[in-house]
C-alpha positions as CSV (number, residue, x, y, z in Angstrom):
1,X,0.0,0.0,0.0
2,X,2.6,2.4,1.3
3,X,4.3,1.7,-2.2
4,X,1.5,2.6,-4.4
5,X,1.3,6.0,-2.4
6,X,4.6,6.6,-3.1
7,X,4.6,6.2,-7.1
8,X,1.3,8.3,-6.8
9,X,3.1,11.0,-5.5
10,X,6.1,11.0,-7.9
11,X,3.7,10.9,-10.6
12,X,2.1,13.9,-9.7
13,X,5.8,15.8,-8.7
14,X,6.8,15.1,-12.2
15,X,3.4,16.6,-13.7
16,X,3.8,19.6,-11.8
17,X,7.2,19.9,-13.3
18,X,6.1,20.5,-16.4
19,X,6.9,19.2,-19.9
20,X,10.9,19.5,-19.8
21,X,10.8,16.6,-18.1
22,X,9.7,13.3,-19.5
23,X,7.6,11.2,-17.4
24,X,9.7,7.9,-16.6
25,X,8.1,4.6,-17.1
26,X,5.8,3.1,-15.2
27,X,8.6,0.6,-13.9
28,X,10.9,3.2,-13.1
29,X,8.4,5.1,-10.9
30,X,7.5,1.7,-9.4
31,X,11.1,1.8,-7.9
32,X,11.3,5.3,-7.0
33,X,8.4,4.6,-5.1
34,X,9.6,1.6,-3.1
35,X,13.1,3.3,-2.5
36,X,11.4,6.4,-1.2
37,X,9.1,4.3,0.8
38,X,12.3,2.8,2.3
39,X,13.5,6.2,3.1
40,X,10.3,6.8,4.8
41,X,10.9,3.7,6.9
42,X,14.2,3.9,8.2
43,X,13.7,6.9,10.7
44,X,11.0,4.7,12.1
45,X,13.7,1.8,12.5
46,X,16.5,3.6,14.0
47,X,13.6,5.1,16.6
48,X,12.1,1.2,17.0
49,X,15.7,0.7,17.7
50,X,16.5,2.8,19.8
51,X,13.5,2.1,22.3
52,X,14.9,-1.7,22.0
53,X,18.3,-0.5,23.0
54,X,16.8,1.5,25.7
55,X,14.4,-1.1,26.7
56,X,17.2,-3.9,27.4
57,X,19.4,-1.1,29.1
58,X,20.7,-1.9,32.5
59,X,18.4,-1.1,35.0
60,X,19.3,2.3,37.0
61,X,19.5,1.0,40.1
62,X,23.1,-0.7,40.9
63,X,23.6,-4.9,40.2
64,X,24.1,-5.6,43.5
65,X,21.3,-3.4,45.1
66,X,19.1,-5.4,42.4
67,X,20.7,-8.5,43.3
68,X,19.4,-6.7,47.1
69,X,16.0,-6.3,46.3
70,X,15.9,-9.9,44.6
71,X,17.2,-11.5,47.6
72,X,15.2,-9.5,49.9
73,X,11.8,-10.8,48.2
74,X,13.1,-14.2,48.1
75,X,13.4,-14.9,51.0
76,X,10.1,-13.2,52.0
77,X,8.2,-15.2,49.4
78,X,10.0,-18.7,51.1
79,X,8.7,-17.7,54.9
80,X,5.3,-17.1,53.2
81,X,4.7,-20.1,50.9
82,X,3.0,-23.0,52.8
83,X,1.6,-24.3,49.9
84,X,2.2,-28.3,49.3
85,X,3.5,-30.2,46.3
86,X,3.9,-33.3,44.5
87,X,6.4,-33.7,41.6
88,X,8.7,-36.1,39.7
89,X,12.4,-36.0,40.9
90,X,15.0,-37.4,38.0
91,X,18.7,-38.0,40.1
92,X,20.7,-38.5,36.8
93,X,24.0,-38.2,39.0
94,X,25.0,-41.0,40.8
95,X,23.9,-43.6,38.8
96,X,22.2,-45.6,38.3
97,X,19.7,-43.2,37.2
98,X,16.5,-42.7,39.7
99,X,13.1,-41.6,39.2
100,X,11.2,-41.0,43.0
101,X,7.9,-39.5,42.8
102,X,7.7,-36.9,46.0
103,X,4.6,-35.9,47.8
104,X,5.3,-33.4,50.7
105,X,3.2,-33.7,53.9
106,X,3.3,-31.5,57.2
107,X,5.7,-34.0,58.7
108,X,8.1,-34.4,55.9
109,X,8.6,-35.2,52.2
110,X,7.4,-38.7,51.0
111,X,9.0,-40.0,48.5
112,X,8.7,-43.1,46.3
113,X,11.2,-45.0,44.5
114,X,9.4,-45.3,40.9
115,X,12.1,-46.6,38.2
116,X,15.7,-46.9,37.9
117,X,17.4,-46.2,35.0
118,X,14.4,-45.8,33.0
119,X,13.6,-49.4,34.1
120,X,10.3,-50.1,36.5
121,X,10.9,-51.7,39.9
122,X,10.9,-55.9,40.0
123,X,8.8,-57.3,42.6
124,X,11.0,-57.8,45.1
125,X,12.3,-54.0,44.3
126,X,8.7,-52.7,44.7
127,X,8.2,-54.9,47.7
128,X,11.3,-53.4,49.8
129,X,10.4,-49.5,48.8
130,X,6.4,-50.3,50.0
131,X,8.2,-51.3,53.5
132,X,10.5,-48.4,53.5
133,X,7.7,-45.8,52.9
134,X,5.6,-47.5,55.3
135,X,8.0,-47.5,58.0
136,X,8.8,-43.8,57.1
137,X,4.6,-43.0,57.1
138,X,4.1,-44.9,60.5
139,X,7.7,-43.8,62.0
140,X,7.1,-40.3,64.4
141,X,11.3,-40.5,64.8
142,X,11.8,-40.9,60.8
143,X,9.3,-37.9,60.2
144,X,11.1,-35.8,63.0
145,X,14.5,-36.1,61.7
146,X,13.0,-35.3,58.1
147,X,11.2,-32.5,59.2
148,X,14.4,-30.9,61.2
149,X,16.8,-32.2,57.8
150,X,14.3,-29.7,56.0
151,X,14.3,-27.0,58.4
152,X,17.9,-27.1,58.8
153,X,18.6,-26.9,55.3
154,X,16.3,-24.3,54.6
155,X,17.6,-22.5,57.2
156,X,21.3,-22.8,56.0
157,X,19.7,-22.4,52.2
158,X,18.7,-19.0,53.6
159,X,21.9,-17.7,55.1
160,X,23.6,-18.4,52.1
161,X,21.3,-16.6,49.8
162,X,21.1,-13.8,52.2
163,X,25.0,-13.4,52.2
164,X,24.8,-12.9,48.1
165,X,24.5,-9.1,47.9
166,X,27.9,-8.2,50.4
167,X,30.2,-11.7,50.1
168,X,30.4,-10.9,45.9
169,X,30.7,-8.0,43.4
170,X,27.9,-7.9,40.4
171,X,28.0,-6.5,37.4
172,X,25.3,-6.0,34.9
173,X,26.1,-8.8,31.8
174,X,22.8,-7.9,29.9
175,X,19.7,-9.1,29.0
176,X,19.1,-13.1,29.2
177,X,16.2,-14.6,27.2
178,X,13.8,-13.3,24.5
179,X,11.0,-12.2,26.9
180,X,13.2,-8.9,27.9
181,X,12.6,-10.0,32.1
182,X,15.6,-11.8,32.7
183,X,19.2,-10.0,33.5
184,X,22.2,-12.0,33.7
185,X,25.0,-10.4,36.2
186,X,28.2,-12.1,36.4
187,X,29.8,-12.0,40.5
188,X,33.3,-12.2,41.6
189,X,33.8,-12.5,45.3
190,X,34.0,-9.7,47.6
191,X,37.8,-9.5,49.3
192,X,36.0,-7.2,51.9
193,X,33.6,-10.0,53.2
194,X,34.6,-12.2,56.0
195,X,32.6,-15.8,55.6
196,X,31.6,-17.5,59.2
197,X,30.6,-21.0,58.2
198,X,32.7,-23.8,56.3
199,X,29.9,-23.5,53.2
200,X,30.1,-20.1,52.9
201,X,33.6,-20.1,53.1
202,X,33.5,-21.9,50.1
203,X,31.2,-20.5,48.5
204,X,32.9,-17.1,48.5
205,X,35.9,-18.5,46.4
206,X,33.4,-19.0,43.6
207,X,32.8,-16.7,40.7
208,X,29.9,-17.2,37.9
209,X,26.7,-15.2,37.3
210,X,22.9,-15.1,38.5
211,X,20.1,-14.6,36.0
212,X,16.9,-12.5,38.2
213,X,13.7,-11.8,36.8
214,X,13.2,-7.7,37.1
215,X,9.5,-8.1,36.6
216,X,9.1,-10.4,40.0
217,X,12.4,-10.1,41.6
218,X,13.1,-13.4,41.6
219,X,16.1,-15.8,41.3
220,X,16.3,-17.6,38.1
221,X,19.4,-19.5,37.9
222,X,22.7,-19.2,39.9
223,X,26.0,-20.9,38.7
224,X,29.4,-20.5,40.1
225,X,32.8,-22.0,39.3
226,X,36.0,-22.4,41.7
227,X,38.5,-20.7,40.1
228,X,41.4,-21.7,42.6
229,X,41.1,-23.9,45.2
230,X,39.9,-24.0,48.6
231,X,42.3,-25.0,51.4
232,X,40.4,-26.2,54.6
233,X,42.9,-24.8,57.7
234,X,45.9,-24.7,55.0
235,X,45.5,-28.1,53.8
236,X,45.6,-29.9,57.2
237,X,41.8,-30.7,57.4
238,X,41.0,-30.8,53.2
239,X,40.9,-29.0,50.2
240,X,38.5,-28.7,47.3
241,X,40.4,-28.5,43.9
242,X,39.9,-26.1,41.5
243,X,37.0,-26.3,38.3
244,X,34.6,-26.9,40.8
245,X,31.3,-26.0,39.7
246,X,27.3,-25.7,40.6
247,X,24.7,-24.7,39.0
248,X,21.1,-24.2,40.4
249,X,17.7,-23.5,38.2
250,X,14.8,-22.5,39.2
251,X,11.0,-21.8,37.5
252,X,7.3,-20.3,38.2
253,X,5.6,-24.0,38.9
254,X,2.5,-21.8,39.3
255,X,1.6,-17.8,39.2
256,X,3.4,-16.4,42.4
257,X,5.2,-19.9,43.0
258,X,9.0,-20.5,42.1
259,X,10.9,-23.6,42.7
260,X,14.7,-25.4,42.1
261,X,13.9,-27.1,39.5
262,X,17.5,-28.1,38.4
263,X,20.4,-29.0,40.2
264,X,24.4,-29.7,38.9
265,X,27.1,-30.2,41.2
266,X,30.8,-31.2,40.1
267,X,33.2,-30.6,43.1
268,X,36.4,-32.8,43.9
269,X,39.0,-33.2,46.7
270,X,40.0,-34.4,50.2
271,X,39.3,-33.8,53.4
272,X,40.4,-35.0,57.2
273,X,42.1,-39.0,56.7
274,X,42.4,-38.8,53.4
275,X,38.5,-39.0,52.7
276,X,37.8,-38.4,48.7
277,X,35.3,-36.1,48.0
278,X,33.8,-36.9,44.6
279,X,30.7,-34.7,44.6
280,X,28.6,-35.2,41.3
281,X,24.5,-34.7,41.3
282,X,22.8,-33.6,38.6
283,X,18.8,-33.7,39.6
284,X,15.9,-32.5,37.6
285,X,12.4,-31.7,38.9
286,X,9.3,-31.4,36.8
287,X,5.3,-32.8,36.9
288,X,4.8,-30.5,39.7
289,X,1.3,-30.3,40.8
290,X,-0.2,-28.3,43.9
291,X,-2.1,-30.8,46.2
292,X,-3.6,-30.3,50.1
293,X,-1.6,-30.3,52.9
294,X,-1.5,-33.9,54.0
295,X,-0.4,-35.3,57.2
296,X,1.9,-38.4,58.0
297,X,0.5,-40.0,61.9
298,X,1.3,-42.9,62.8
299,X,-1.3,-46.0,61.3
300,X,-2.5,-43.3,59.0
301,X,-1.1,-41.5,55.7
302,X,-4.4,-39.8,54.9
303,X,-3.8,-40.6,51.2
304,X,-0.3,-40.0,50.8
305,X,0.8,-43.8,50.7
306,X,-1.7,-44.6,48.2
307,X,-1.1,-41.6,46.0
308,X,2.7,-42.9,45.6
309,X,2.0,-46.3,45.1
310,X,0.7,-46.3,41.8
311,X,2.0,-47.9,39.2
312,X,4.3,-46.7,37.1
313,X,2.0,-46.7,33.8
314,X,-0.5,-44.4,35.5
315,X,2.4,-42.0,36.8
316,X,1.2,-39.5,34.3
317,X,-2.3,-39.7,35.0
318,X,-1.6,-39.2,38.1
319,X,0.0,-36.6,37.6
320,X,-2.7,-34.4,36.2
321,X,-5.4,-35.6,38.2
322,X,-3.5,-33.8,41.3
323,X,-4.6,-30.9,40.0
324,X,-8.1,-31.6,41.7
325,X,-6.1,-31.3,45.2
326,X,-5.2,-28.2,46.9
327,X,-2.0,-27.0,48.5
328,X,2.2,-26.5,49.0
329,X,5.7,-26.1,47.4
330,X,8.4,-28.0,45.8
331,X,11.9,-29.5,47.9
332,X,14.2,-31.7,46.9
333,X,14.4,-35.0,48.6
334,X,18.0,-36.8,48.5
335,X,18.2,-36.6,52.0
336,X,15.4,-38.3,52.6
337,X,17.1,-41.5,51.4
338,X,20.8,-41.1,51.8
């Protein structure tokens, strides 16, 4: 259309000319036309560009007062959400390979050995993890410790996220993504801060990045590396060698609810008698589906049980017909079974 105008109006400029000038061919005017419609274009471009440019600009505010405000809302959101979840949990690292479905109660995760590597349980497999999570369900002193494992990691989760904006340096690295949300910073430890624990000592020798989202504050993904590595009271109680690395993802499960829903570790060394450390784990969580708040007594599961001993076929029927339940949010669940 815009080229038609555009030949109109050199049509008419050349009339008004007047005869020394021979009218060009209809061809010719039909590229006039689409060249001066391209001029007419490209102010419009450099200005679409330049709101693009300004769009995925750094935000004003500093990276690590963002990273700040992010962590400050994080850890708001966790002391907040009560909500309750079941999901599938994939432990690639160690192997074998393990599928667990996980349904999280009041008095602890539940969790069910489904397949291992890729392969459904035999009888005498299926038999064994039906005792287990029975003894766990009917157990008060299993669903303690679980319960304090949970608090203490969160706990210890929660210090070490908190100690993000002053134990690194940030700086913006630009925008991650297509949706324009997401901002990736890149961190390099702080030689002011002074760690108080043996994991945040290490984890202040790390650098990597952090991807937040600026529309919800939140953390996307966090991923560090050991550049050098860690001695443990010069050597004498351990070390951690360098190329080190974690990486931690999370997503929005549901409108308002984030979760890890990916987790990498690759850390080698020694520590006190010449104990290896050979750290690998590489975990993925998805299916997640928001279910009531159930509670583990002892004699009664109120549902749990039965909802994790399904068979595997029905897993994804399952599944979605959870989303008929009500209630809570995600958590890993290794230490349930180590």
């Amino acid at each position: 259309m815009r080229s038609a105008i555009s030949v109109r109006f050199v049509s008419s400029r050349l009339r008004f000319l007047g005869p020394q000038i021979q009218p060009l061919p209809p061809a010719r005017l039909q590229i006039i036309g689409w060249f001066m419609g391209f001029a007419f274009l490209i102010p419009l471009l450099f200005s679409a560009a330049g709101m693009a440019q300004e769009a995925s600009a750094p935000p004003k505010v500093s990276a690590n007062d963002l990273v700040r405000r992010v962590v400050t809302h994080e850890l708001q959101a966790g002391s907040e959400d009560h909500s309750h979840w079941m999901y599938q949990s994939e432990t690639r690292l160690p192997a074998p390979a393990k599928t667990r479905i996980v349904v999280e109660t009041t008095n602890g995760d539940v969790t069910y050995l489904d397949n291992i590597d890729g392969h459904p349980l035999t009888p005498q497999q299926k038999s064994v993890e039906d005792q287990r999570v029975q003894r766990f369900i009917s157990d008060p002193a299993q669903q303690d410790k679980a319960r304090h494992d949970d608090e203490a990691d969160t706990k210890k989760s929660a210090q070490l996220l908190s100690m993000l904006p002053d134990a690194f340096l940030f700086e913006y690295a630009g925008p991650a993504g297509d949706a324009g949300e997401n901002v990736k910073l890149n961190f390099h430890p702080n030689p002011n801060f002074a760690t108080h624990s043996s994991e945040a000592y290490v984890f202040h020798k790390m650098d990597g990045f952090v991807i937040v989202n600026c529309k919800e504050d939140r953390l996307v993904e966090i991923s560090g590396h050991l550049t050098h590595g860690v001695e443990f009271a010069g050597g004498l109680l351990g070390h951690l060698d360098p190329g080190g690395t974690f990486d931690v993802g999370r997503e929005e499960i549901a409108p308002g609810h984030w979760a890890i829903t990916r987790l990498k570790i690759n850390m080698n060394g020694r520590m006190l008698f010449f104990r290896t450390i050979a750290e690998k784990q590489d975990e993925i969580d998805t299916h997640f589906q928001r279910i009531r708040r159930y509670h583990c007594v002892r004699g009664e599961s109120d549902g749990a049980e039965e909802m994790l001993r399904r068979p595997t076929g029905q897993l994804g029927r399952l599944i979605r017909g959870l989303g008929r339940l009500h209630n809570r949010c995600s958590r890993t669940c290794e230490k349930l079974v180590r």
